[in-house]
Structures are given as C-alpha cells and as structure tokens.
N, CA, C and O of each residue as an XYZ file, in Angstrom:
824
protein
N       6.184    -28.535     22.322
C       5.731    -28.101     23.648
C       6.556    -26.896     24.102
O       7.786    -26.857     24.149
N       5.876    -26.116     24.364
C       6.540    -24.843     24.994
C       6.468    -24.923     26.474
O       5.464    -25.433     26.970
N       8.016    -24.198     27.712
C       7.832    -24.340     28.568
C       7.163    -23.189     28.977
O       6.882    -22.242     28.242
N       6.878    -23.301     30.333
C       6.148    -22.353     31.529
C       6.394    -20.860     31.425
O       5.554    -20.011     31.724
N       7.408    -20.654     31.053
C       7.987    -19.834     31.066
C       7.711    -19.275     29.513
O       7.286    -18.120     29.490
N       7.873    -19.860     28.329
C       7.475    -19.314     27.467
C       6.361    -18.706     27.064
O       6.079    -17.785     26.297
N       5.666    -19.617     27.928
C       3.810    -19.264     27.511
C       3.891    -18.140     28.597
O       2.971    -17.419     28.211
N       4.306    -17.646     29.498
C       4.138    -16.549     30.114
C       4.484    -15.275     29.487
O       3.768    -14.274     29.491
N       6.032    -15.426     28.762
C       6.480    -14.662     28.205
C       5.550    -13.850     26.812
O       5.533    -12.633     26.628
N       4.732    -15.026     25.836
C       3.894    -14.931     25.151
C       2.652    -14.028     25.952
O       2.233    -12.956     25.515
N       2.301    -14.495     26.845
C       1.250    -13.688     27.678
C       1.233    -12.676     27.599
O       0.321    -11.990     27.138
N       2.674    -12.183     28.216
C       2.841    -11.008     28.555
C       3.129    -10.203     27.180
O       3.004     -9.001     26.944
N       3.451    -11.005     26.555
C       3.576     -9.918     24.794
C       2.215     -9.673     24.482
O       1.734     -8.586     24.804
N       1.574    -10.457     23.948
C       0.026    -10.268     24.101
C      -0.905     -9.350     24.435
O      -1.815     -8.814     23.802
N      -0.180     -9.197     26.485
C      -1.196     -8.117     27.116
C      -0.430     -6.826     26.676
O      -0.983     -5.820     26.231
N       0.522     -6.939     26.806
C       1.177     -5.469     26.233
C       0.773     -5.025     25.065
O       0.745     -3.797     24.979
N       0.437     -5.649     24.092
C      -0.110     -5.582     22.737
C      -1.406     -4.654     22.780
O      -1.677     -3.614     22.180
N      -1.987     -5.290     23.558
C      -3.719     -5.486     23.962
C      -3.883     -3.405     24.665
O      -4.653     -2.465     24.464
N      -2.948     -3.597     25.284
C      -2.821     -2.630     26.388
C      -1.957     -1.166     25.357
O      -2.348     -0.026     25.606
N      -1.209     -1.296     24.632
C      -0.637     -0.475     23.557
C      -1.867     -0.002     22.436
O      -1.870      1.151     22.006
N      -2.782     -0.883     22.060
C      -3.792     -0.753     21.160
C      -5.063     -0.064     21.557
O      -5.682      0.805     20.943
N      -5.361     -0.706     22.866
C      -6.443      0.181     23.590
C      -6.346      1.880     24.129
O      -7.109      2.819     24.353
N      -4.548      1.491     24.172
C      -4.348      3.221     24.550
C      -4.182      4.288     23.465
O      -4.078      5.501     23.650
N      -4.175      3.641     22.322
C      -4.293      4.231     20.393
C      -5.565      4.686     20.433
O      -5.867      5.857     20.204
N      -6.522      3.608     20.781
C      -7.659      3.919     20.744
C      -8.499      4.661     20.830
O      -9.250      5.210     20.024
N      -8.285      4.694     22.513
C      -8.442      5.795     23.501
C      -8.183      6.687     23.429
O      -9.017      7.392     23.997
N      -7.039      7.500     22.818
C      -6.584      8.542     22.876
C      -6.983      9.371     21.245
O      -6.966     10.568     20.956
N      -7.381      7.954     20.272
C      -8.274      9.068     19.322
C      -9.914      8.943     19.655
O     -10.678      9.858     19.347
N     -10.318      7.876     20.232
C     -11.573      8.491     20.911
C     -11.491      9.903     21.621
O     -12.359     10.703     21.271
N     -10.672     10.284     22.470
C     -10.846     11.203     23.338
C     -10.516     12.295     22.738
O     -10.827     13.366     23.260
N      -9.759     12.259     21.416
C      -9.398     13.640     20.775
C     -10.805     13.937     20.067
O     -11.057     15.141     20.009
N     -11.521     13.308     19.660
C     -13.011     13.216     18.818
C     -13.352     14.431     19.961
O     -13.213     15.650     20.055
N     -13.859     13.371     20.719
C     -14.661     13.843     22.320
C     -14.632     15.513     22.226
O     -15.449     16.291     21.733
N     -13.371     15.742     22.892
C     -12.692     16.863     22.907
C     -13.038     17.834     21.724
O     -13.785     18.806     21.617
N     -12.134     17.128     20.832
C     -13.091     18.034     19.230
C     -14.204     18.560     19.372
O     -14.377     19.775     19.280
N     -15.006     17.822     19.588
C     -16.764     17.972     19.380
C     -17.003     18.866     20.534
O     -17.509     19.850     19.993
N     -16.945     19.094     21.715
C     -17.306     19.359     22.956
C     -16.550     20.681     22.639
O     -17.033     21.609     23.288
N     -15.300     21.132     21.678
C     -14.952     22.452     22.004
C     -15.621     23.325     20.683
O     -15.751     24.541     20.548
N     -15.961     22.289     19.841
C     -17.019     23.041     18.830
C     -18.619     23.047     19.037
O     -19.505     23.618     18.400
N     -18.645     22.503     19.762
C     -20.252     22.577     20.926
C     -20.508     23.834     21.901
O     -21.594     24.217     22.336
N     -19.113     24.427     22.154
C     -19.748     25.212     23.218
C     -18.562     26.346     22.533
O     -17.919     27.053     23.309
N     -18.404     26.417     21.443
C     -17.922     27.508     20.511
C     -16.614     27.915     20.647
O     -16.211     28.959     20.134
N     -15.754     27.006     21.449
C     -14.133     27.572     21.863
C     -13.297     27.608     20.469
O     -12.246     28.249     20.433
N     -13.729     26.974     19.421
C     -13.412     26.887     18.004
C     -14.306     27.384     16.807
O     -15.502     27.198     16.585
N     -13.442     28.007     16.177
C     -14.471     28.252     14.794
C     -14.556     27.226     14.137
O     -13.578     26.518     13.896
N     -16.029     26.915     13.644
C     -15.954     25.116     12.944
C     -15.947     25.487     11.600
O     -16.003     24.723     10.637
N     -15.876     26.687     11.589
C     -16.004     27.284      9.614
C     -14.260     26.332      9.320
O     -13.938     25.501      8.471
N     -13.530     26.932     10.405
C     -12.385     26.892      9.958
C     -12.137     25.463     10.530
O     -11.336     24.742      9.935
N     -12.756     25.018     11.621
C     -11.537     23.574     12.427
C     -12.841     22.314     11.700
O     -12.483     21.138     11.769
N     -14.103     22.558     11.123
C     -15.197     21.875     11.404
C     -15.439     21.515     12.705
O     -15.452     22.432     13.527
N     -15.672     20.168     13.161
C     -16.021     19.203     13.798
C     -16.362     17.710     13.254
O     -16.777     17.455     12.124
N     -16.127     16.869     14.189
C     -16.721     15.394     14.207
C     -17.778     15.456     13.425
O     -17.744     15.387     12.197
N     -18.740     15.585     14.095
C     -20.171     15.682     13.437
C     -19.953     15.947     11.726
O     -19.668     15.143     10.839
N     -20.186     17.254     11.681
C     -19.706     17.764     10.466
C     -18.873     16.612      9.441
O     -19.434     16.077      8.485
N     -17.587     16.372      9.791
C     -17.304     15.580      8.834
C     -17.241     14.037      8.671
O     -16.529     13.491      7.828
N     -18.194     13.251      9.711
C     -19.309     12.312      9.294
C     -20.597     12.615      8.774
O     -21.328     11.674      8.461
N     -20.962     13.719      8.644
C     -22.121     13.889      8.158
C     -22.149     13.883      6.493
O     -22.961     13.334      5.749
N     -20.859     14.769      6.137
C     -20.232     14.804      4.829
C     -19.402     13.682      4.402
O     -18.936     13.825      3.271
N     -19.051     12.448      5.097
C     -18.796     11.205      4.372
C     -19.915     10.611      4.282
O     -20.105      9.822      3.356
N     -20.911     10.876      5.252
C     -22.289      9.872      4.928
C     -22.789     10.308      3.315
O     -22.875      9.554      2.346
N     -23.070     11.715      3.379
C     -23.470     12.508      1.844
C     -22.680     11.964      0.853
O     -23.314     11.213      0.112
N     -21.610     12.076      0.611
C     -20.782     11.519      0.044
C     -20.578     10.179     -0.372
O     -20.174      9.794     -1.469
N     -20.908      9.491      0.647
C     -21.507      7.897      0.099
C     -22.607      7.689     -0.949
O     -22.565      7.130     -2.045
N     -24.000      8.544     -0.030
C     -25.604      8.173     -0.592
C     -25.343      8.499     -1.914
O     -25.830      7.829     -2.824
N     -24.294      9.904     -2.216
C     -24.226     10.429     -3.779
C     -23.278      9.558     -4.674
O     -23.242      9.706     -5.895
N     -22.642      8.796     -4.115
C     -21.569      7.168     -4.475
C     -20.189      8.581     -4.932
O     -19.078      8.211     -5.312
N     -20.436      9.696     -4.838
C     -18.500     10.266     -4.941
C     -17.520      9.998     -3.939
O     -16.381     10.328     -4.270
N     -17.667      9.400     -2.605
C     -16.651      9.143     -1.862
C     -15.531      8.292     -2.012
O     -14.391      8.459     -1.579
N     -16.233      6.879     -3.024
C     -15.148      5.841     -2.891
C     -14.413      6.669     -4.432
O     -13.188      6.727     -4.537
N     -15.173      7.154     -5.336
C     -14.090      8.006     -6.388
C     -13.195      8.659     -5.882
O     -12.018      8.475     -6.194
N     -13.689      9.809     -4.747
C     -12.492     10.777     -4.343
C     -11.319      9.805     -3.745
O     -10.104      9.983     -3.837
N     -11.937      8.847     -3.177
C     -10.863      7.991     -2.125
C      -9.996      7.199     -3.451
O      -8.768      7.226     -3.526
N     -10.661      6.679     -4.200
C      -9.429      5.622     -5.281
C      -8.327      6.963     -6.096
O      -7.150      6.829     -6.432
N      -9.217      8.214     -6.233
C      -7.977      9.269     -7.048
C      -7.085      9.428     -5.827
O      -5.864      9.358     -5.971
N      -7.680      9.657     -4.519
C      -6.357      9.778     -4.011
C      -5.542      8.655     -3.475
O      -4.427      8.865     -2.998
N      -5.924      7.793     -3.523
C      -5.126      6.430     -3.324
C      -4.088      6.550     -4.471
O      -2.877      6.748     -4.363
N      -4.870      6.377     -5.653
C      -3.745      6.381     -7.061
C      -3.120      7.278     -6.858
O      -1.918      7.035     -6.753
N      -3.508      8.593     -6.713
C      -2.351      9.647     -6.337
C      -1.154      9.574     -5.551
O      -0.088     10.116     -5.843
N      -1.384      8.891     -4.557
C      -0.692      8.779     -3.413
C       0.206      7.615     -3.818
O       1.394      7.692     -3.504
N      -0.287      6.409     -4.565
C       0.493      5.167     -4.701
C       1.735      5.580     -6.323
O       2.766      4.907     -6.342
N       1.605      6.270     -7.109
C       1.958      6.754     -8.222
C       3.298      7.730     -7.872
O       4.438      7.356     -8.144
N       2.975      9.165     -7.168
C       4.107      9.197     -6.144
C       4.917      8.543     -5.566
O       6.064      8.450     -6.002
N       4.546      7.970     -4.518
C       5.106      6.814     -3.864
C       5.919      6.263     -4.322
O       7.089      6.313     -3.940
N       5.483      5.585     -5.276
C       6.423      4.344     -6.117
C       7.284      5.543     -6.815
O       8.203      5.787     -6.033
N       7.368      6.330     -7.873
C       8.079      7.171     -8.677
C       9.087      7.758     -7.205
O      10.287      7.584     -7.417
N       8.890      8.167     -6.313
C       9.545      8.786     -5.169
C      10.344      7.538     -4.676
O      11.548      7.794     -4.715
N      10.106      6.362     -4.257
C      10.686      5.524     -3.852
C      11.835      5.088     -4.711
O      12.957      4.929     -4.229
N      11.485      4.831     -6.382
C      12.277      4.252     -7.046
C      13.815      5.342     -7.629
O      14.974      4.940     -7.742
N      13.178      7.049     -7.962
C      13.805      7.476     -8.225
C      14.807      8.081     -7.091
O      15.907      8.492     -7.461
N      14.398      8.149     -5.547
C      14.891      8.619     -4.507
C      16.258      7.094     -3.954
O      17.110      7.254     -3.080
N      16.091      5.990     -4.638
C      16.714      5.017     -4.502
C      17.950      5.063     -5.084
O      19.018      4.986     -4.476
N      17.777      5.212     -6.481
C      18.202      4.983     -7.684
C      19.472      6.579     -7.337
O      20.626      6.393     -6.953
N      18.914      7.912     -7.574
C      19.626      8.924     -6.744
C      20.820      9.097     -5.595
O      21.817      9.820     -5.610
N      20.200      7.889     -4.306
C      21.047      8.107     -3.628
C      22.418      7.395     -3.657
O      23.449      7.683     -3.049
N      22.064      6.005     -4.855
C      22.887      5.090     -5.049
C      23.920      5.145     -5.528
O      24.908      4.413     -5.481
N      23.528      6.731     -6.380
C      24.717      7.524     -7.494
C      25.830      8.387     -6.675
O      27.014      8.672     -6.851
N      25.046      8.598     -5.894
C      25.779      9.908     -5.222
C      26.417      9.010     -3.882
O      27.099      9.732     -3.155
N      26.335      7.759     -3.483
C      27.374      7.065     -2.915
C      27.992      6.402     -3.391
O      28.916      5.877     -2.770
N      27.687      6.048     -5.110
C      28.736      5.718     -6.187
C      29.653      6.642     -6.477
O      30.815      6.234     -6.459
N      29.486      7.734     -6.732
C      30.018      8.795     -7.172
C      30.588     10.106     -6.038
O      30.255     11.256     -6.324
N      31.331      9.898     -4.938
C      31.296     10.905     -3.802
C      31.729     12.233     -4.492
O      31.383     13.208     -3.826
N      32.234     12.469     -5.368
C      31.755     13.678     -6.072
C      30.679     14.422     -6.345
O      30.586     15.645     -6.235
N      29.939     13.727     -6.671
C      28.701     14.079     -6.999
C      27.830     14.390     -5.883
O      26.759     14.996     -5.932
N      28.436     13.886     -4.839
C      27.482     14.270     -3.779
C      27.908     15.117     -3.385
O      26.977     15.803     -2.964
N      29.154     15.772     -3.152
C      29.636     17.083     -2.348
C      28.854     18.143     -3.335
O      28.307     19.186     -2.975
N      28.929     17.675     -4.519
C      28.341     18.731     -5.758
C      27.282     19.202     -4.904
O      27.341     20.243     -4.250
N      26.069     18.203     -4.937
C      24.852     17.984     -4.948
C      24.715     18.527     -3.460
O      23.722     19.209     -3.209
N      25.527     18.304     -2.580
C      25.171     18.094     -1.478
C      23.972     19.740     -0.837
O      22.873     19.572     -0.307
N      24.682     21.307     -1.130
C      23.955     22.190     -0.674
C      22.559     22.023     -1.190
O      21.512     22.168     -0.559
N      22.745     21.650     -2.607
C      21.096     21.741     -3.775
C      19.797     21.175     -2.996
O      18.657     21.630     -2.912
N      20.593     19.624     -2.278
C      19.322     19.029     -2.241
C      19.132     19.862     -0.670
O      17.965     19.699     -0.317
N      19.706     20.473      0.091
C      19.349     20.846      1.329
C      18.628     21.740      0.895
O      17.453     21.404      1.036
N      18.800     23.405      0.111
C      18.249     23.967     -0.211
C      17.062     23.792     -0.713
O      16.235     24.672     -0.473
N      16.658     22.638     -1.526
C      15.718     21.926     -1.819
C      14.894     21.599     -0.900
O      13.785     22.117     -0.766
N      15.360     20.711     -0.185
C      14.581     20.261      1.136
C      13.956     21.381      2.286
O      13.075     21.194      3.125
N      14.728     22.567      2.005
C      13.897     23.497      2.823
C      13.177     24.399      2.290
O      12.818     25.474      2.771
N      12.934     23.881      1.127
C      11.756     25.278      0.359
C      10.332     24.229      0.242
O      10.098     23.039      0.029
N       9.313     25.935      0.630
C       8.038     25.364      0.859
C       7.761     24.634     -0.232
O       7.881     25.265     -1.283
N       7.388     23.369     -0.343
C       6.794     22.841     -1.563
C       5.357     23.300     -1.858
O       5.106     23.584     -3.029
N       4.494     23.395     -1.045
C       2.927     23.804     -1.039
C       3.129     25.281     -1.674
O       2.436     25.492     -2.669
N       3.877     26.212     -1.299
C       3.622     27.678     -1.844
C       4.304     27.667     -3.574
O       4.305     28.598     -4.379
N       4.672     26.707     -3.688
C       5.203     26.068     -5.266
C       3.740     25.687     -6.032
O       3.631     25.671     -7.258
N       2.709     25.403     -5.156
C       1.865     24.807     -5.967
C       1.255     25.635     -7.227
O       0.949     24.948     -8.201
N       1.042     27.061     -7.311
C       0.437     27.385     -8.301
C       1.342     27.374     -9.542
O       0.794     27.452    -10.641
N       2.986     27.264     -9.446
C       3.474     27.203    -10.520
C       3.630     25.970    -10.835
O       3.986     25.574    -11.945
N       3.403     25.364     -9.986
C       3.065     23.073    -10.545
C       2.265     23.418    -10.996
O       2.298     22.872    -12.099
N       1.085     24.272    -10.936
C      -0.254     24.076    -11.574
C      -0.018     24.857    -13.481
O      -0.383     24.358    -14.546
N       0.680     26.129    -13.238
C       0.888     26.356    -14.522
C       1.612     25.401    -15.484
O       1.262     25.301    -16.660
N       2.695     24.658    -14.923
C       3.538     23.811    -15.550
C       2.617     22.607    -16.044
O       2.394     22.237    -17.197
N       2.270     22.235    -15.146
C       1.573     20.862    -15.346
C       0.295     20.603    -15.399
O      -0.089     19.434    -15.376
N      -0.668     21.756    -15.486
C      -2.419     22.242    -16.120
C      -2.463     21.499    -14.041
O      -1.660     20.875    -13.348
N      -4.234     22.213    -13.768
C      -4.933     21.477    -12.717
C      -5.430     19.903    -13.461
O      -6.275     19.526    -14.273
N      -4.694     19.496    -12.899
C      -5.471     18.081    -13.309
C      -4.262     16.922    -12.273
O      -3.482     17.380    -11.438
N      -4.370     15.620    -12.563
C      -3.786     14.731    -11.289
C      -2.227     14.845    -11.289
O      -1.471     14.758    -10.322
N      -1.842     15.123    -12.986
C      -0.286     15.471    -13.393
C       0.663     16.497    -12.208
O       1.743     16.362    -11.633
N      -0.470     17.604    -12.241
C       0.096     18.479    -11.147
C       0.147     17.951     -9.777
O       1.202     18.079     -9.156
N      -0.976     17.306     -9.164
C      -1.096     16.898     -8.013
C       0.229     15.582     -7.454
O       0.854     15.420     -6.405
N       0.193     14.917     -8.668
C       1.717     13.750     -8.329
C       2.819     14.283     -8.491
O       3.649     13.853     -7.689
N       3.178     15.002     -9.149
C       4.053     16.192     -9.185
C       4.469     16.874     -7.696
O       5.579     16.870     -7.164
N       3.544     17.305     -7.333
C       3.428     17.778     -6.048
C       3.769     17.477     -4.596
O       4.190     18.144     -3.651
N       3.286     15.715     -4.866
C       3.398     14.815     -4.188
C       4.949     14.309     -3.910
O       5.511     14.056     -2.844
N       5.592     14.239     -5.749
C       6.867     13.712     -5.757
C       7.714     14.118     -5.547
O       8.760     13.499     -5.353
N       7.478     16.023     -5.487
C       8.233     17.125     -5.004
C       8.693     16.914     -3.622
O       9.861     17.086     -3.272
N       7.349     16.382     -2.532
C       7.183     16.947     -1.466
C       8.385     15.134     -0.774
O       9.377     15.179     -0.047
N       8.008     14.407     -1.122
C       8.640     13.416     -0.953
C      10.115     12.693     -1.352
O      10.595     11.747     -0.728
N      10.699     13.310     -2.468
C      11.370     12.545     -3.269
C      13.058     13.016     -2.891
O      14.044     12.334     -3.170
N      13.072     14.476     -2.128
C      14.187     15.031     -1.570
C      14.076     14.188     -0.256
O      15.104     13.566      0.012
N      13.084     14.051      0.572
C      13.284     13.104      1.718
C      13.564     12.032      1.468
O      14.548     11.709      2.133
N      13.189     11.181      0.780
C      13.867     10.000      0.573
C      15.248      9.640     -0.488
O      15.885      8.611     -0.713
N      15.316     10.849     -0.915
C      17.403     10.531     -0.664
C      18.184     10.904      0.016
O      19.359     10.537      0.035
N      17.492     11.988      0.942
C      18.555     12.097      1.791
C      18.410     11.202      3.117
O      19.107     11.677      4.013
N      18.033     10.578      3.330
C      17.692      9.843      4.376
C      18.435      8.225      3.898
O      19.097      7.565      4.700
N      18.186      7.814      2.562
C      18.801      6.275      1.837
C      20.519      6.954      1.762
O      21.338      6.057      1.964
N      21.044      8.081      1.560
C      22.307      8.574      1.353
C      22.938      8.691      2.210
O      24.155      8.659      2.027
N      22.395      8.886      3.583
C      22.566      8.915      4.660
C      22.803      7.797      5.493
O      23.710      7.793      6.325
N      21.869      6.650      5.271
C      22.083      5.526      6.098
C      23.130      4.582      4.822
O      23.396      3.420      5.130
N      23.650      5.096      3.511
C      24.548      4.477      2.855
C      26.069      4.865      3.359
O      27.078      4.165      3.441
N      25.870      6.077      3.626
C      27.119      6.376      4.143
C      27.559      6.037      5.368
O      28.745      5.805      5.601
N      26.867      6.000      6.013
C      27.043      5.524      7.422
C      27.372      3.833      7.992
O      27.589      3.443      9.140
N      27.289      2.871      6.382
C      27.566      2.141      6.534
C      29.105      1.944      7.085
O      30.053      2.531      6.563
N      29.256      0.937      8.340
C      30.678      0.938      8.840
C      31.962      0.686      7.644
O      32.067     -0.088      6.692
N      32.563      1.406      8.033
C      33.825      1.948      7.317
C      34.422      0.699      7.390
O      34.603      0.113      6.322
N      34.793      0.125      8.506
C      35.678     -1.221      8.935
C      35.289     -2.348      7.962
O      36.196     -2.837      7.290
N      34.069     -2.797      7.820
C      33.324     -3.798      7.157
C      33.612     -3.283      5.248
O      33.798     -4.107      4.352
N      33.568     -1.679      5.043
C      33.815     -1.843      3.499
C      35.530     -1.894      3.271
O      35.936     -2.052      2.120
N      36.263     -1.791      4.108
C      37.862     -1.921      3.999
C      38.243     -3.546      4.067
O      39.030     -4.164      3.350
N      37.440     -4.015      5.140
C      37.883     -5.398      4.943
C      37.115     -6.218      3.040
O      37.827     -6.989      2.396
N      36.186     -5.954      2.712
C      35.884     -6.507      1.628
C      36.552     -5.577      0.598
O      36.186     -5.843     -0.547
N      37.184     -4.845      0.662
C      37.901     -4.138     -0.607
C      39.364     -4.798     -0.336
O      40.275     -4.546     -1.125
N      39.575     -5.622      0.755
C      40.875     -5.883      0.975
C      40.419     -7.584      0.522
O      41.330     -8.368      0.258
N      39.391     -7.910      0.482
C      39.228     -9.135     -0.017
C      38.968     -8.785     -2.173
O      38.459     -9.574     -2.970
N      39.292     -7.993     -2.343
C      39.212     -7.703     -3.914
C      37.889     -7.642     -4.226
O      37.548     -7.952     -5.368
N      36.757     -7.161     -3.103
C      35.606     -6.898     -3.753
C      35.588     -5.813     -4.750
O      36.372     -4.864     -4.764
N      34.740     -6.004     -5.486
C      34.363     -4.231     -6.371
C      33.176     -3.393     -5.836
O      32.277     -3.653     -5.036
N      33.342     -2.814     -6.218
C      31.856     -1.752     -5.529
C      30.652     -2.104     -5.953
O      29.804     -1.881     -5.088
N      30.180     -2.613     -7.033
C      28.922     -3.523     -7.123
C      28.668     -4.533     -5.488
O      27.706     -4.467     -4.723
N      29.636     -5.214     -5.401
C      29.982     -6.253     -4.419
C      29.544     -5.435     -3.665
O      28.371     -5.068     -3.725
N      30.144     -5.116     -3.056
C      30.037     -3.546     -1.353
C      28.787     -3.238     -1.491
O      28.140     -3.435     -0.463
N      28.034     -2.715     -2.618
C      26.902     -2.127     -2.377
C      25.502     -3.429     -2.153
O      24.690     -3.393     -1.228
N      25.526     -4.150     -2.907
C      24.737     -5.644     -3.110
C      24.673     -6.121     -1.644
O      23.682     -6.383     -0.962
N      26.212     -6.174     -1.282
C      26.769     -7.432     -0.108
C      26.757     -6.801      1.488
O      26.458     -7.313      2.566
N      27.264     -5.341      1.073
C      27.420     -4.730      2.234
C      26.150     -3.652      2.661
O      25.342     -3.717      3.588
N      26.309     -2.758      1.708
C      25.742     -1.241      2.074
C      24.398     -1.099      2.315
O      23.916     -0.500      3.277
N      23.493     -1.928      0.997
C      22.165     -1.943      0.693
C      21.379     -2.388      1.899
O      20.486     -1.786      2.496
N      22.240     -4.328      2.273
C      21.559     -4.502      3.068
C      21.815     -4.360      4.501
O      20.952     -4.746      5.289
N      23.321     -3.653      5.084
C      23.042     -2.703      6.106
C      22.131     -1.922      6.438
O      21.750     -2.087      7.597
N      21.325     -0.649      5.523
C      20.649      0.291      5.664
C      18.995     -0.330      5.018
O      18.102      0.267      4.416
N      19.130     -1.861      5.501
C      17.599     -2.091      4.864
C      16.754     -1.374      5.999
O      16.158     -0.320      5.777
N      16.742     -2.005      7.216
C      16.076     -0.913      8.350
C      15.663      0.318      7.754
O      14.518      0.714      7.538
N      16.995      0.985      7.470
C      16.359      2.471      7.170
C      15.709      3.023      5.931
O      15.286      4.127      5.585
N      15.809      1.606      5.302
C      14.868      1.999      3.876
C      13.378      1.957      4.107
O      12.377      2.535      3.684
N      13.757      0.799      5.162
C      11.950      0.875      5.476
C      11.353      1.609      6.222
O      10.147      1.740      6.430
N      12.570      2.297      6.801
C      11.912      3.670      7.760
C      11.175      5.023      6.503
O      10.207      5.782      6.472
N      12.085      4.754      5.829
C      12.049      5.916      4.795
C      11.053      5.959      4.025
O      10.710      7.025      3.514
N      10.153      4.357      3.711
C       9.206      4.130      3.151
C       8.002      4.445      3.815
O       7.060      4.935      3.192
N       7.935      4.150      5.320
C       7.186      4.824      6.145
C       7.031      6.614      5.813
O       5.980      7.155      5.469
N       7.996      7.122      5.962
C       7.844      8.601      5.923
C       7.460      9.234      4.326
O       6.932     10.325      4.110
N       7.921      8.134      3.217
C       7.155      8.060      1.975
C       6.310      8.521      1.819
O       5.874      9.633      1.518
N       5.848      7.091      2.161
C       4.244      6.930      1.987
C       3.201      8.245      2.354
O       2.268      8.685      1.683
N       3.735      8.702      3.704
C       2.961      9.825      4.852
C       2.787     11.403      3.720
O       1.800     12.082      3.434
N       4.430     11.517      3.274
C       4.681     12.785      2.739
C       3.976     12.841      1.253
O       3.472     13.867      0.798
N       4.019     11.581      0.568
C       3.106     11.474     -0.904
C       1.636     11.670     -0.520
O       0.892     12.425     -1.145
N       1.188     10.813      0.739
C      -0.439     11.605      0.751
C      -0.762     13.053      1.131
O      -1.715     13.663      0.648
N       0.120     13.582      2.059
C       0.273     14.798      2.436
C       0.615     15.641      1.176
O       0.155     16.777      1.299
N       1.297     15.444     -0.038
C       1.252     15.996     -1.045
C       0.145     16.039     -2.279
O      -0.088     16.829     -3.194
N      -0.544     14.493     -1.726
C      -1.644     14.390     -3.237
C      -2.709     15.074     -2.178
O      -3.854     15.343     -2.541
C-alpha cells in the first residue's frame, strides 16, 4: 500500500511526463507547420530547403517502389557498424592513455587537432582510399565519431577523484583494481552520455 502522499507524488511525475511529451510534440508539429507555410508562400527556396510535403511525398514513392526500407536497413547497418567499432575502439584508446599518462601528453595536441578538422571535406579522399561503396561511408562515420568518444571517456577517467584513487593505492590496490573498482565505474554516467553523442555523430557520418 502506498501512502497519500506517494500516489500524489506519482501523479505529479506522470503529469509532468505527459506535459514534457506533449510540448516535444508540439513543437515538432509546429516546426512542420512553419516549414510548409514558409515554402507555400516562397520565403524559402524548396530546391534547396524542400518542404514537408515534398519529403512525404518521396517516402510514400519510395515505399510503393519497396527502396525505402533498403535505404533505411544500409543506413541503420551503417550507423550500427560505426557505432560499435567507435564505441569499442574509442574505449579501449582512452583506457591506454589513462594507463599510460605519457602517452597522453604525447597524444594529447594530435587528437585535438584531429578533433577540429573538417571530417566531411575529407570525404573525397575516404572515397579514394576506400572505393564509393559502404567501406568509405563507415569509415567516415568512424572518423567523425571515434575522436569524440575518447576524448570525452579520457576525460571523465581523469577526473575521477584523486582522494578515492590514493586511498585504494594506499590499500595495495594495482591499477587493474583502480580502473575495474574505481575509475570505470565512476565515469559510467559519462559513458553513457558519450554513447548518446555516438550514436548521433555515426548517423550524421553514415
């Protein structure tokens, strides 16, 4: 039995829920709206922005001709193939370079420099390297993703509290220990933040 007070509390999570979802809603209904209404009365070029219309009209086509759910599973696989290769090797990366704090001061300008070069204006030499075909496109993907997600897992490794790895090195842990016991699952939060921004940057790349 729950008291009075709980079931209110529940309520009120509920309507807030209710009230958070409807305003998601709403606000991509109204960007549609908007869309359509400024390519209706020509404030946009639709060569270049389309419109609503327009690109339901071209998923409907796209159905009747059955290529939509193809284009949609290559880029799913695209996107999930990245992903995982970006996740595992962006893991595996940052784990070294807070194993190794050498290696990271090394590393440290490369991957910034890295991280700020256009990956998209790279694409035609992904394409020579790796022919047009999906090779290039996950490539692309793993490019665009795989510097964000170590510096972001390297980041929330280091930041693990200092106090907490002195007291277990003063208990004779080893650094396997620290990283397993302490570090990893300190910065789980931010792994899963990172998987979020993953995921986003691998489709944005395939």
């Amino acid at each position: 039995m729950f008291s009075e007070e709980h079931r209110l509390f529940i309520k009120k999570r509920k309507r807030n829920q209710f009230y958070v979802r409807f305003t998601q809603i709403s606000i991509l209904i109204f960007f549609f709206i908007l869309w359509q209404c400024l390519a209706d009365f020509h404030v946009i070029n639709t060569f270049i922005f389309s419109s609503p219309k327009q690109m339901f009209s071209t998923i409907i086509g796209l159905h009747k001709t059955g290529d939509l759910y193809q284009h949609i599973w290559v880029t799913v696989y695209e996107t999930l193939i990245s992903f995982g290769l970006g996740t595992f090797l962006g893991l595996i990366i940052a784990t070294i370079l807070w194993w190794f704090p050498f290696v990271s001061k090394v590393t440290d300008p490369y991957l910034t420099i890295l991280n700020s070069l256009p990956k998209v204006a790279l694409g035609p030499i992904i394409i020579i390297w790796c022919g047009a075909g999906i090779r290039s496109i996950i490539f692309m993907a793993l490019l665009i993703s795989l510097i964000i997600t170590i510096i972001n897992i390297y980041q929330s490794f280091i930041n693990t509290d200092k106090n907490k790895i002195k007291l277990m090195q003063s208990l004779h842990a080893n650094k396997w220990q620290i990283y397993t016991k302490l570090v990893f699952p300190n910065s789980f939060k931010d792994f899963i933040s990172t998987l979020k921004i993953n995921i986003s940057m691998s489709l944005i790349g395939s």
